[in-house]
SEKOL-572486 format. One record per atom (N, C-alpha, C): z, x, y; atom name. Coordinates in steps of 0.05 Angstrom, whole numbers. Example, Ala and Ser with C-alpha at 12.3 -4.5 7.8 and 13.67 -1.06 7.14 Angstrom:
BEGIN
<site w="156" u="264" v="-114" atom="N"/>
<site w="156" u="246" v="-90" atom="CA"/>
<site w="156" u="264" v="-66" atom="C"/>
<site w="142" u="257" v="-45" atom="N"/>
<site w="143" u="273" v="-21" atom="CA"/>
<site w="157" u="258" v="1" atom="C"/>
// end
This chain:
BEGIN
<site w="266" u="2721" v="1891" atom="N"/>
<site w="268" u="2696" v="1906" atom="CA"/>
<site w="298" u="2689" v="1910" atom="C"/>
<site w="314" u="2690" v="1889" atom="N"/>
<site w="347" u="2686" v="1896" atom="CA"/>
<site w="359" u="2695" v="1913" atom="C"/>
<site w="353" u="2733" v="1922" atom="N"/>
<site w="358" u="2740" v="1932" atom="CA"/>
<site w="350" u="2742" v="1964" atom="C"/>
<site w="327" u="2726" v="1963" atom="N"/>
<site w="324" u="2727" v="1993" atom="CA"/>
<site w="333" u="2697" v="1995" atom="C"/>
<site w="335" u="2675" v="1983" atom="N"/>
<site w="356" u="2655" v="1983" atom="CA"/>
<site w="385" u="2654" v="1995" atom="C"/>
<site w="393" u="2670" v="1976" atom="N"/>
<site w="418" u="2679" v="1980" atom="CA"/>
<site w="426" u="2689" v="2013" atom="C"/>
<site w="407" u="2710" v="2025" atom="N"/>
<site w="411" u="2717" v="2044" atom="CA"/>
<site w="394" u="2695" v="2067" atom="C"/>
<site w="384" u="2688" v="2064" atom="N"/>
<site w="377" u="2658" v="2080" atom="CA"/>
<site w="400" u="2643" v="2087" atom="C"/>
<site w="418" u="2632" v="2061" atom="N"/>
<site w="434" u="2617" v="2057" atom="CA"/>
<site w="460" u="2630" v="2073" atom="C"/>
<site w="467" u="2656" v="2069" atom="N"/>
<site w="487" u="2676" v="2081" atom="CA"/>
<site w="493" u="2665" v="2105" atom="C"/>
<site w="461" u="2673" v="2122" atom="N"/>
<site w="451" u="2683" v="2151" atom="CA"/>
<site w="465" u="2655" v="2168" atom="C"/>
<site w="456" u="2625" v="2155" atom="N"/>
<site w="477" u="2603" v="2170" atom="CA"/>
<site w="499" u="2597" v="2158" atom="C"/>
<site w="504" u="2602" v="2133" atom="N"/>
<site w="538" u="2599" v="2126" atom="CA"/>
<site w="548" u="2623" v="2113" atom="C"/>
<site w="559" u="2634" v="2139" atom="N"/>
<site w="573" u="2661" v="2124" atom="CA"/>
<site w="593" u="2666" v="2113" atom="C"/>
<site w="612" u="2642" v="2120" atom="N"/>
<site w="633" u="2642" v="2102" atom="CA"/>
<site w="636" u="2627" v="2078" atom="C"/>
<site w="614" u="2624" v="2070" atom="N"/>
<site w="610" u="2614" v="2036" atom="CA"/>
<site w="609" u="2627" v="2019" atom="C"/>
<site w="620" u="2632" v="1994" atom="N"/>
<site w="613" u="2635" v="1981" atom="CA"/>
<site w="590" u="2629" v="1960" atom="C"/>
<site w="577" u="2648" v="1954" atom="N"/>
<site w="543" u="2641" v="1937" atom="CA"/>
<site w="547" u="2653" v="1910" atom="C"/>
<site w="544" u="2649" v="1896" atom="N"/>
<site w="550" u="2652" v="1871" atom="CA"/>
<site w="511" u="2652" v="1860" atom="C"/>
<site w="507" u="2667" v="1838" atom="N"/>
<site w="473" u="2668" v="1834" atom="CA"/>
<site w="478" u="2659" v="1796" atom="C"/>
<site w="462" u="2645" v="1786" atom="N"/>
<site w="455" u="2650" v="1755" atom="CA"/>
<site w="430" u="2652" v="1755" atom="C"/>
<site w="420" u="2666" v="1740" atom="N"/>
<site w="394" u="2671" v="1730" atom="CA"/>
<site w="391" u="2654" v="1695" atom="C"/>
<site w="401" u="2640" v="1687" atom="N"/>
<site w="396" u="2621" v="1667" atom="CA"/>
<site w="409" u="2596" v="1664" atom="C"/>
<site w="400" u="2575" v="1662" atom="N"/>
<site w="419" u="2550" v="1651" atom="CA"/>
<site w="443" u="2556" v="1646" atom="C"/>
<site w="450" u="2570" v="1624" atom="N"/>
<site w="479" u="2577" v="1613" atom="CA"/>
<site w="487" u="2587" v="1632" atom="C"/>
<site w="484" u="2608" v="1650" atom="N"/>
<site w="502" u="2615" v="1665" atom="CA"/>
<site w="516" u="2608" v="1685" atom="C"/>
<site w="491" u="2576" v="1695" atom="N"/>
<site w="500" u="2565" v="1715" atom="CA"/>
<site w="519" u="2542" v="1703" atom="C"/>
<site w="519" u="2533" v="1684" atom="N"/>
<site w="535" u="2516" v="1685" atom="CA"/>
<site w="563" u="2539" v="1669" atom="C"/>
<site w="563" u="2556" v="1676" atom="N"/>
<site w="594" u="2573" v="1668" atom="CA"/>
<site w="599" u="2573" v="1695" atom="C"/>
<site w="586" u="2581" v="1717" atom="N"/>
<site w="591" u="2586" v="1738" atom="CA"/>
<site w="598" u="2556" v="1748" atom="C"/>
<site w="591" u="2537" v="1742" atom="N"/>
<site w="600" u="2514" v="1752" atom="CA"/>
<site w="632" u="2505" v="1744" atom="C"/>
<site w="634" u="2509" v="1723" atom="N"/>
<site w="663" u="2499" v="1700" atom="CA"/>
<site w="683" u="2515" v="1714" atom="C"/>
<site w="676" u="2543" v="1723" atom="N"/>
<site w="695" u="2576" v="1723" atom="CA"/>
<site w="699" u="2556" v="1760" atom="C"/>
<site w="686" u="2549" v="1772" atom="N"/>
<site w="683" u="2557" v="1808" atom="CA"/>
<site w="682" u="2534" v="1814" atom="C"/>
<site w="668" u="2509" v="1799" atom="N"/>
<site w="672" u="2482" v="1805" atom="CA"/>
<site w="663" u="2479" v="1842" atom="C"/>
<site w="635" u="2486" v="1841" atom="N"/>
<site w="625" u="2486" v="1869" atom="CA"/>
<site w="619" u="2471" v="1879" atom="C"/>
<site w="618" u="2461" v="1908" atom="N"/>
<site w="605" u="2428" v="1923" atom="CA"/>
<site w="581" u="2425" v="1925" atom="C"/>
<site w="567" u="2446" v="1920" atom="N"/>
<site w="531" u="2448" v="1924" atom="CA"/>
<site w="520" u="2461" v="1901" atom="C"/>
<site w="503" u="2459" v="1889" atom="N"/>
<site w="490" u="2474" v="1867" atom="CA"/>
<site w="459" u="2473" v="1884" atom="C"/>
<site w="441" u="2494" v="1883" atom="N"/>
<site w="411" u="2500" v="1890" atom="CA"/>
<site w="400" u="2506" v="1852" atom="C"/>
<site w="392" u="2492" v="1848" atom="N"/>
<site w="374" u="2490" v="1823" atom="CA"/>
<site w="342" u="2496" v="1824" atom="C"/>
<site w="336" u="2514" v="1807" atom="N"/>
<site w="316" u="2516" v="1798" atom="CA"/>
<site w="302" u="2501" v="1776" atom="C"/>
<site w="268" u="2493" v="1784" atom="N"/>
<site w="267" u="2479" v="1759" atom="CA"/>
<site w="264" u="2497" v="1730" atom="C"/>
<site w="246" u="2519" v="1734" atom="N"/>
<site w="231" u="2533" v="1716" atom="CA"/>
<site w="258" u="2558" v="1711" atom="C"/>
<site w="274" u="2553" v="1697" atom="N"/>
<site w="297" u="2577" v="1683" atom="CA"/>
<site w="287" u="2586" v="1655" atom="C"/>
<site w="294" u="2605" v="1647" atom="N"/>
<site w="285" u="2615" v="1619" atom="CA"/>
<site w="293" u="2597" v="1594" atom="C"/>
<site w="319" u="2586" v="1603" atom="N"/>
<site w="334" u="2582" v="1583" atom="CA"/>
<site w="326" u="2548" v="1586" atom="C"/>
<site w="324" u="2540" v="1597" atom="N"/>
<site w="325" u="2509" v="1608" atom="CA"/>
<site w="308" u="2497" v="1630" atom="C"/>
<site w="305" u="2473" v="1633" atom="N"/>
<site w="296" u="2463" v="1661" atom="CA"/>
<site w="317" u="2449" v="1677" atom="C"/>
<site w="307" u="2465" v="1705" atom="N"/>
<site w="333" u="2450" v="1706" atom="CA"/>
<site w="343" u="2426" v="1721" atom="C"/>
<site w="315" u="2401" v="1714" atom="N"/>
<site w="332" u="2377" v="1716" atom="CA"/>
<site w="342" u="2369" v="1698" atom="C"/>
<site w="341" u="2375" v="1672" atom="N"/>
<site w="357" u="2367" v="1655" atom="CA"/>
<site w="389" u="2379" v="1656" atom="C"/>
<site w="384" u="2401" v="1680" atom="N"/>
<site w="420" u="2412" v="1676" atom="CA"/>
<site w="435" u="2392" v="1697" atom="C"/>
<site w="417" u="2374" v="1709" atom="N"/>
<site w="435" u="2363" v="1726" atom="CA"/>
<site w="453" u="2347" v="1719" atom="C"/>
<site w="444" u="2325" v="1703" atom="N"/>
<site w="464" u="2311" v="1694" atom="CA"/>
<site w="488" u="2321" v="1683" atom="C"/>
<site w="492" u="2350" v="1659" atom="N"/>
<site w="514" u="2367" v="1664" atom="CA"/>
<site w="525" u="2371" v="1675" atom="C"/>
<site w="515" u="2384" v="1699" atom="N"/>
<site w="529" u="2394" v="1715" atom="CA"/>
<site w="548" u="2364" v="1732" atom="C"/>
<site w="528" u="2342" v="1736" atom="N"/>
<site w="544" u="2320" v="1743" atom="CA"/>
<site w="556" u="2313" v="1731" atom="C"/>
<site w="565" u="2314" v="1704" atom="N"/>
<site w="591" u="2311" v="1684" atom="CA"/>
<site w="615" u="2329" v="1693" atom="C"/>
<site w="608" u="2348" v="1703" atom="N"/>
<site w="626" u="2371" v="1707" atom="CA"/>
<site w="639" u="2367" v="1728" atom="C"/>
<site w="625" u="2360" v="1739" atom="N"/>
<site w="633" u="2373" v="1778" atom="CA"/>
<site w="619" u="2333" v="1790" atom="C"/>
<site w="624" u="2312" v="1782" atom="N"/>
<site w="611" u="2284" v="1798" atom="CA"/>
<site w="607" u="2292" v="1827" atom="C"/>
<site w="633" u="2304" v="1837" atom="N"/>
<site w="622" u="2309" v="1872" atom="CA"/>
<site w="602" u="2330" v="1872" atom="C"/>
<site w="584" u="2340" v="1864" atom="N"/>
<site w="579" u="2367" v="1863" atom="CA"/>
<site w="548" u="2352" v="1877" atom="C"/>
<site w="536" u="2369" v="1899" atom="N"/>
<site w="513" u="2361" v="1906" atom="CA"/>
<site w="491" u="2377" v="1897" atom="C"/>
<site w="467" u="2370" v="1888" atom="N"/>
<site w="457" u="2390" v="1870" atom="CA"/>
<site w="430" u="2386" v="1884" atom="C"/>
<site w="418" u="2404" v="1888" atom="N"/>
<site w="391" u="2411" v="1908" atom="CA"/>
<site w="368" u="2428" v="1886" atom="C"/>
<site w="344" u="2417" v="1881" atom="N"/>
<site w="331" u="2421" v="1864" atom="CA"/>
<site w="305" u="2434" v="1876" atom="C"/>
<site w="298" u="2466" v="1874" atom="N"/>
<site w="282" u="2481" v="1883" atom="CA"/>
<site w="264" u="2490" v="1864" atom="C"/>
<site w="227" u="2479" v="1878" atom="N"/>
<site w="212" u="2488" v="1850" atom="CA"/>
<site w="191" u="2485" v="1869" atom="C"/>
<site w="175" u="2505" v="1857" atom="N"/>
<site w="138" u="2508" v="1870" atom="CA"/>
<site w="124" u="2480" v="1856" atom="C"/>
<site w="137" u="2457" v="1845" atom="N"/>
<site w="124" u="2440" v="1844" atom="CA"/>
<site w="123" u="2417" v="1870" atom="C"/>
<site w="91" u="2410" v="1860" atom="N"/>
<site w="90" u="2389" v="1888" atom="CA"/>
<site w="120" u="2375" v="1891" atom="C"/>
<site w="129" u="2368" v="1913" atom="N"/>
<site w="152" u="2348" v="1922" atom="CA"/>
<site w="156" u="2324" v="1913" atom="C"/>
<site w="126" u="2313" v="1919" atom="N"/>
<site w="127" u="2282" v="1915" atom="CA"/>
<site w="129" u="2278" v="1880" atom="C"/>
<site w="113" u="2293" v="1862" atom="N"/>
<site w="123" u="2288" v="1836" atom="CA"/>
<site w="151" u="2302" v="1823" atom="C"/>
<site w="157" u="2327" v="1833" atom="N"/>
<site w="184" u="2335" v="1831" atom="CA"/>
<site w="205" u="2323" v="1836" atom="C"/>
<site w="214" u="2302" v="1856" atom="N"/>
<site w="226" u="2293" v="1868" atom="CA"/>
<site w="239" u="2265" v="1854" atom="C"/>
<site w="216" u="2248" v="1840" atom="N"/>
<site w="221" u="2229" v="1826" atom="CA"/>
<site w="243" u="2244" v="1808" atom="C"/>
<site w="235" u="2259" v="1794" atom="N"/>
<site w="245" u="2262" v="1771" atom="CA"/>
<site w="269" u="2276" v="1776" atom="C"/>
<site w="275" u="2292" v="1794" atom="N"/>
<site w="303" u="2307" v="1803" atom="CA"/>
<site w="323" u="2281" v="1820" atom="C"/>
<site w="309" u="2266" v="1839" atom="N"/>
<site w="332" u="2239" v="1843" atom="CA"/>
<site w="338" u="2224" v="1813" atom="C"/>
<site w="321" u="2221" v="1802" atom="N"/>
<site w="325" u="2203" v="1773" atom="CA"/>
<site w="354" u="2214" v="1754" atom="C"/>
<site w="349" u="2237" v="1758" atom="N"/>
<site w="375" u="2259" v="1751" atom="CA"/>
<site w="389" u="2270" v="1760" atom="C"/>
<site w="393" u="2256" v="1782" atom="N"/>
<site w="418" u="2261" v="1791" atom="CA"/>
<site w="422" u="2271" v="1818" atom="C"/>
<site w="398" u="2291" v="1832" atom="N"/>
<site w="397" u="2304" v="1843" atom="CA"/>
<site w="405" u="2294" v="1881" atom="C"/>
<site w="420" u="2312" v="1892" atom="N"/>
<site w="411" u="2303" v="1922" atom="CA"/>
<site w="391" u="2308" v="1932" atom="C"/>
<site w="371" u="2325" v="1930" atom="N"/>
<site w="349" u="2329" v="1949" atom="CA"/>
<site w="335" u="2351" v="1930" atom="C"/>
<site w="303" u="2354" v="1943" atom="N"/>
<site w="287" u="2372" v="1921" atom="CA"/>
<site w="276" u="2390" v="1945" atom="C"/>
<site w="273" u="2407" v="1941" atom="N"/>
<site w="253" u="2425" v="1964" atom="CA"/>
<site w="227" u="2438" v="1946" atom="C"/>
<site w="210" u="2434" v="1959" atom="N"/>
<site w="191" u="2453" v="1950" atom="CA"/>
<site w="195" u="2475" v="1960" atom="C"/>
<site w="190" u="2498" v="1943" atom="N"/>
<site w="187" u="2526" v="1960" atom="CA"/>
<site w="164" u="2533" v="1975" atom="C"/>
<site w="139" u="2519" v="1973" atom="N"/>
<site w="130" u="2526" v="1999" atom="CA"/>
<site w="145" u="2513" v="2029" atom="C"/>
<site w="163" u="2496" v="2028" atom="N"/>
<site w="173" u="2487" v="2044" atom="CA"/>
<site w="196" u="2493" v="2055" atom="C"/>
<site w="205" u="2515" v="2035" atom="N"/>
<site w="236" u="2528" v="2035" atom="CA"/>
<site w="252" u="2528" v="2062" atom="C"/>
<site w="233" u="2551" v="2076" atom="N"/>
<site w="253" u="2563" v="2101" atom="CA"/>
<site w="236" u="2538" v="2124" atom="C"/>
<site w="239" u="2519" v="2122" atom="N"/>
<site w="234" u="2489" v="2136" atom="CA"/>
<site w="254" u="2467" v="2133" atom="C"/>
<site w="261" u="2469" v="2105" atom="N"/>
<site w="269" u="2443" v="2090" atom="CA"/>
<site w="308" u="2459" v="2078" atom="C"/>
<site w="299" u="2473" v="2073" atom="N"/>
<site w="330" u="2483" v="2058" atom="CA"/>
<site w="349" u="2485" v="2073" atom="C"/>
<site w="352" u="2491" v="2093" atom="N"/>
<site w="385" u="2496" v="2111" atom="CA"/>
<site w="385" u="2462" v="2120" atom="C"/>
<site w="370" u="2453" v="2122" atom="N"/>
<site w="385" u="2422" v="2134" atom="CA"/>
<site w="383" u="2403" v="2105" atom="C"/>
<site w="371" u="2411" v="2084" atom="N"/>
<site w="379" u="2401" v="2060" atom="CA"/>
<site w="410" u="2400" v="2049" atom="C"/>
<site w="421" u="2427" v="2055" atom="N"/>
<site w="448" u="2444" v="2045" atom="CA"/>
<site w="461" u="2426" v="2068" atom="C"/>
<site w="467" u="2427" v="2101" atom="N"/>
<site w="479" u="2417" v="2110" atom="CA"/>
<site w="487" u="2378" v="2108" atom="C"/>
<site w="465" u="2374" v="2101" atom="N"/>
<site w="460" u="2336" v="2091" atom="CA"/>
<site w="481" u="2347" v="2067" atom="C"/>
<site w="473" u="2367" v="2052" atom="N"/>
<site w="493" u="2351" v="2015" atom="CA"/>
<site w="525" u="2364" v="2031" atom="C"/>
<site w="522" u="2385" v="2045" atom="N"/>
<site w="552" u="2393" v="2047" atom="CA"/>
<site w="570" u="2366" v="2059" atom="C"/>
<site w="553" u="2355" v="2079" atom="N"/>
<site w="565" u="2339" v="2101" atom="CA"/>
<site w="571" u="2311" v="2085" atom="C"/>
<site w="557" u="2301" v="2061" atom="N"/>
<site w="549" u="2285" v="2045" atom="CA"/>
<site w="578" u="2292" v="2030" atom="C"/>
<site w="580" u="2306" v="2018" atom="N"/>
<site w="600" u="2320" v="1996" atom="CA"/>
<site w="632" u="2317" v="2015" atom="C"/>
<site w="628" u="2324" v="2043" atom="N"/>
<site w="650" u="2327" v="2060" atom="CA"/>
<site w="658" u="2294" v="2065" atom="C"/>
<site w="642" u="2284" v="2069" atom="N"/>
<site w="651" u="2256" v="2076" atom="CA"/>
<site w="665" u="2236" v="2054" atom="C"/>
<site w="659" u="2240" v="2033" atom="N"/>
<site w="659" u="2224" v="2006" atom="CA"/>
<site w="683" u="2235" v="1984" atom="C"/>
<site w="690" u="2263" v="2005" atom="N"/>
<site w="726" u="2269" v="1996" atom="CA"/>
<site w="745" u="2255" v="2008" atom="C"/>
<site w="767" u="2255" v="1988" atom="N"/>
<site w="794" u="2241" v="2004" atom="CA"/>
<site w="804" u="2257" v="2032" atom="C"/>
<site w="792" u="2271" v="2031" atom="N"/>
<site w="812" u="2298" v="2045" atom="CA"/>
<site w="776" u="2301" v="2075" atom="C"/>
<site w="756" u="2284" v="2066" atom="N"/>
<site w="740" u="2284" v="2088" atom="CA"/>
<site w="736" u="2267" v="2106" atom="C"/>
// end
């Protein structure tokens, strides 16, 4: 799934850099090391869930827009990923519908709310 993410994500912003973790821990190393404007979160990680990494990661990175992806229904997923922090939740059945104009709202969101946007 990351990897056809990833290349989803590529295909309209190619000059981004995408960075992947496959566990809690790694993403928030990759957050501290890269300090990124968007995070795509999963809920179900081995190591963690990951609305609880959000608020972390929003310790880390406050501008950081964090997009919360899970095969759970939306409407109950969603409470709980805004509650923590989150900018937006996608369901994956909804993915390639809902995700590129999710990413463009937090980028544009993230762009405006810099000094420098």
């Amino acid at each position: 799934m990351r990897a056809q993410l990833r290349e989803h994500l590529r295909s309209a912003h190619p000059a981004s850099i995408i960075l992947e973790a496959a566990s809690g821990a790694r993403a928030l190393e990759l957050c501290r090391v890269h300090g990124p404007r968007l995070v795509l979160m999963d809920v179900g990680l081995p190591d963690a869930n990951g609305i609880e990494l959000i608020p972390r990661i929003k310790a880390l990175l406050p501008e950081c827009a964090v997009i919360v992806v899970s095969q759970h229904a939306a409407h109950v997923g969603s409470v709980y990923a805004r509650s923590a922090g989150a900018f937006a939740y996608v369901s994956k059945d909804a993915i390639y519908r809902e995700l590129l104009k999710a990413v463009a709202d937090a980028l544009r969101s993230a762009t405006a709310g810099s000094p420098n946007g």
